[in-house]
C-alpha positions in Angstrom: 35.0 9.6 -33.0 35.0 6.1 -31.4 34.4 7.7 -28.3 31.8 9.8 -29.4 29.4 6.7 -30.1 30.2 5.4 -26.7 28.9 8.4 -24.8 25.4 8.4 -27.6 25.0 5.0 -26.7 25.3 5.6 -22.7 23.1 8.5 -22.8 20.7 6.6 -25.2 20.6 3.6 -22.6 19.9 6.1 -19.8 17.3 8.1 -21.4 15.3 4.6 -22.4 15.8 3.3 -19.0 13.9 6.7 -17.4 11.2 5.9 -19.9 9.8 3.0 -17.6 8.9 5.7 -14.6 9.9 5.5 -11.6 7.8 2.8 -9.0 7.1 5.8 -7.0 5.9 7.2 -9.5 3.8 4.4 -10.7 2.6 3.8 -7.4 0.8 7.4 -7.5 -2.9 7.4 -7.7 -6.0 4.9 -6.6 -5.9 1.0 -5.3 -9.0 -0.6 -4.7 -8.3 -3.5 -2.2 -10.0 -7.0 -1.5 -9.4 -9.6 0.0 -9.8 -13.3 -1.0 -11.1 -15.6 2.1 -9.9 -19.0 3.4 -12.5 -21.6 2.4 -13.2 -21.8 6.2 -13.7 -18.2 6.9 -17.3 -17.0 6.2 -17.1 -13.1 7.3 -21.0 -11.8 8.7 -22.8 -9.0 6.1 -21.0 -6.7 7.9 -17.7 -7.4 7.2 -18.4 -8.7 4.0 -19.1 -5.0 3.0 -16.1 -3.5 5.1 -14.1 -5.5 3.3 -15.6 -5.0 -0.5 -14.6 -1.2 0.1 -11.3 -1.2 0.8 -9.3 1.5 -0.9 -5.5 3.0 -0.7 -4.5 6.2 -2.9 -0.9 6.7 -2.8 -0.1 11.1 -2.9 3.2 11.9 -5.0 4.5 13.8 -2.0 4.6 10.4 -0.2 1.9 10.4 2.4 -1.1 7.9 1.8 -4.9 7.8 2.6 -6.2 4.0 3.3 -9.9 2.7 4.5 -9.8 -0.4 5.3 -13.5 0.1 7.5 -11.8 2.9 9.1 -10.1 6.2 7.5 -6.7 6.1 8.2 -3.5 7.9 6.8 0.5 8.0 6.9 3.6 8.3 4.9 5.1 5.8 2.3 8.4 4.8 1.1 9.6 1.9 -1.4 12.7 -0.1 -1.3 12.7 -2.5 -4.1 9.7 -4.0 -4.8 8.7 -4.0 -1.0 6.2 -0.9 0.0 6.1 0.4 3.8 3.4 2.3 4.9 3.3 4.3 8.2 0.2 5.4 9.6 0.2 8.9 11.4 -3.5 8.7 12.0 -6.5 6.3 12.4 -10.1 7.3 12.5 -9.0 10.9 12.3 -7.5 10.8 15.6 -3.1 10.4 16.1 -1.8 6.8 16.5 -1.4 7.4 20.5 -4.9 8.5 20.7 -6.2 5.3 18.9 -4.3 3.4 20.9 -5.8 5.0 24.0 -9.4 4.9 22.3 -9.2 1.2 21.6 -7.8 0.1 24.9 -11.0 1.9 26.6 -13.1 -0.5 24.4 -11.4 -3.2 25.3 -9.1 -3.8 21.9 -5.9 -5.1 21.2 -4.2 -1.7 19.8 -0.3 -2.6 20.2 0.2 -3.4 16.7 -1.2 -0.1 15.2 2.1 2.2 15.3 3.7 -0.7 13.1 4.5 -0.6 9.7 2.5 -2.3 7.0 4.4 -4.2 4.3 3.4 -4.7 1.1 4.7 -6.2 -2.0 4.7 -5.0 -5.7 4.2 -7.4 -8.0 7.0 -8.0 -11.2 4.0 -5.5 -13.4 3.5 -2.7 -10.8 -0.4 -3.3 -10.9 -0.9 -5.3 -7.8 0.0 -5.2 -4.4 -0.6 -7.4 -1.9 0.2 -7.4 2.3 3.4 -9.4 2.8 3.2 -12.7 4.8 2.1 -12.7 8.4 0.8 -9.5 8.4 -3.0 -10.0 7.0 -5.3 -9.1 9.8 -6.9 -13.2 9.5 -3.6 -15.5 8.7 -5.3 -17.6 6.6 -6.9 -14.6 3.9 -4.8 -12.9 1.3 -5.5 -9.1 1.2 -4.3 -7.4 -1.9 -4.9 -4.1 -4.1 -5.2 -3.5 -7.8 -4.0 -0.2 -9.3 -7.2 1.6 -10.2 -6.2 5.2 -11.7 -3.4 7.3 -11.8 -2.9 10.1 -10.1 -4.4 13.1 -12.0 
């Protein structure tokens, strides 16, 4: 009988913890992004409204769409509270043909097949770009959960 309460009370402690959701599975859906600008950075119009329309949506079958001024897309995978996203394509075009595109124009492109990191905050509404990847050092680029995934 003893043993009988033990196994309820296991199962009962499972079941509660799987009420919580998965992160992946809180992750799913919209982000809209921003960034907040070191006192002495003061961004042109232009960027000003790249950068007010930043955007992520997270798929459940783990690829992602990002614009961050420029479409791009990829896959994503979590490992604690850390998210890596790996983009497969920028500006419609594969990472290798980016590459190639931006070197004609004269752009640094060697960092564009690397991962991105980001970081879930402790409520899993909030992500933010881990340390000393932010595009400007001195700027904190982050991403609020917006909707779920419907």
């Amino acid at each position: 009988m003893k043993h009988r309460y033990i196994v309820f009370a296991f199962l009962s402690v499972v079941a509660l913890a799987g009420c919580g959701g998965s992160i992946e599975g809180k992750l799913v859906g919209k982000w809209k992004g921003g960034v907040r600008m070191a006192r002495d950075l003061t961004p042109n119009r232009a960027t000003r409204d790249k950068l007010a329309t930043i955007s992520l949506e997270f798929k459940a079958d783990k690829t992602f769409e990002m614009n961050m001024g420029m479409p791009m897309e990829g896959t994503w995978s979590v490992d604690a509270k850390q998210v890596t996203l790996v983009a497969t394509k920028v500006g419609g075009m594969s990472i290798e043909e980016a590459k190639k595109q931006a070197e004609k124009m004269g752009a640094k492109a060697e960092d564009a097949d690397k991962p991105l990191i980001l970081e879930l905050s402790a409520d899993g509404q909030e992500l933010t770009i881990a340390s000393g990847q932010a595009p400007m050092d001195t700027s904190t680029f982050s991403f609020k959960k917006e909707t779920d995934a419907s």
